[in-house]
C-alpha positions in Angstrom: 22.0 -44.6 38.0 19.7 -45.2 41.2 16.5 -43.4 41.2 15.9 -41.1 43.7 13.1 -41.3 46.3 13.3 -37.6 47.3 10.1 -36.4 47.4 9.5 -33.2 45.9 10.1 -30.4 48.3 7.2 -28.2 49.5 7.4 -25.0 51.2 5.6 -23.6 54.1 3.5 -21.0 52.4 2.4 -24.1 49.9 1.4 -26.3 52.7 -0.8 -23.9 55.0 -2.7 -23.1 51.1 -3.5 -26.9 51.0 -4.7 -27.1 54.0 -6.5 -24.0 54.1 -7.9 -25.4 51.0 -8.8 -28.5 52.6 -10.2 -26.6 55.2 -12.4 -24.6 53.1 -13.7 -27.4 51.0 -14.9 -29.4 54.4 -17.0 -26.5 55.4 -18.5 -26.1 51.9 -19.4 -29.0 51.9 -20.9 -29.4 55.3 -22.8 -26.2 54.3 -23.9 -27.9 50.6 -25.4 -30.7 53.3 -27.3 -29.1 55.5 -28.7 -26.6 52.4 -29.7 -29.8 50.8 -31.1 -31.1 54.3 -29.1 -34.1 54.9 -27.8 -32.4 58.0 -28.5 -29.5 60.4 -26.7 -26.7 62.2 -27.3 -25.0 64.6 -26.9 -20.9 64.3 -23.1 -20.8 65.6 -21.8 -23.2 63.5 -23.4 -21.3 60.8 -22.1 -18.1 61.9 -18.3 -20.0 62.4 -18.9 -21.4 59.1 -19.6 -17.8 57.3 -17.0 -15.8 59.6 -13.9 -18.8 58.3 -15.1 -18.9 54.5 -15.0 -14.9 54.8 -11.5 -15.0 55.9 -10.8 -17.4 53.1 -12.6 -17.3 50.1 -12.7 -13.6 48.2 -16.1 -12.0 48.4 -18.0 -11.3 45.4 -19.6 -7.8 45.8 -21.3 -5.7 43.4 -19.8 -3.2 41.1 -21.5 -0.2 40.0 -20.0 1.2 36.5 -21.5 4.3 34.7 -20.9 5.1 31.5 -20.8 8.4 30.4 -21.6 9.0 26.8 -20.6 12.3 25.8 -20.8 11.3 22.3 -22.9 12.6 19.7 -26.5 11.3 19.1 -27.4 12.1 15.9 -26.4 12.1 12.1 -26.2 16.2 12.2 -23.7 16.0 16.0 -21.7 13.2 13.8 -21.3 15.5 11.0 -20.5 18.6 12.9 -18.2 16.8 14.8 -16.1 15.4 11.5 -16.2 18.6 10.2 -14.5 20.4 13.2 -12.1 17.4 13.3 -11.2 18.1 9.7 -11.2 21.7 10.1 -8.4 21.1 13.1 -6.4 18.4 10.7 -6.2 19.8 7.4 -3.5 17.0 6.7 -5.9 14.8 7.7 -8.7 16.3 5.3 -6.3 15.6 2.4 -5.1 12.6 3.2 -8.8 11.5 3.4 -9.8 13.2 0.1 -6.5 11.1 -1.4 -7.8 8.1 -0.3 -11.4 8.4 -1.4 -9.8 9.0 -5.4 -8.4 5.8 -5.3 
């Protein structure tokens, strides 16, 4: 059998993400550069350099998250709150009561 020299097919789509890829990991590292001082820019290529990676890279951006804790907050809230549990379950209740015998 002959081997075959196809090379393995590649769409579209696949080829613009490798460049932009490319694309993005140039101007990285021309920004890594001129952080570190090797090179300098001048304030439009900084500004081009910020306005492509924001078109390419996903933003990080803060997320607020509150909790609301509804729960009880002491030994006396805990208790009250088993009790009324039980008092709705009374299966419950006995099945716990069973299982505390054994």
């Amino acid at each position: 059998m002959a081997k075959s020299d196809a090379k393995p097919h590649i769409t579209r789509r696949q080829a613009e993400n490798v460049r932009a890829a490319i694309k993005v990991g140039m101007i990285v590292d021309r920004l890594q550069k001129a952080a570190m001082g090797e090179i300098e820019m001048k304030n439009s290529e900084l500004n081009a350099a910020k306005l492509l990676l924001d078109k390419t890279l996903p933003s990080l951006q803060a997320v607020e998250q509150t909790v609301k804790d509804d729960g009880p907050k002491s030994l006396e809230e805990i208790n009250e709150r088993i009790r009324s549990i039980l008092q709705a379950n009374p299966r419950l209740a006995r099945e716990l009561a069973e299982f505390s015998e054994h």
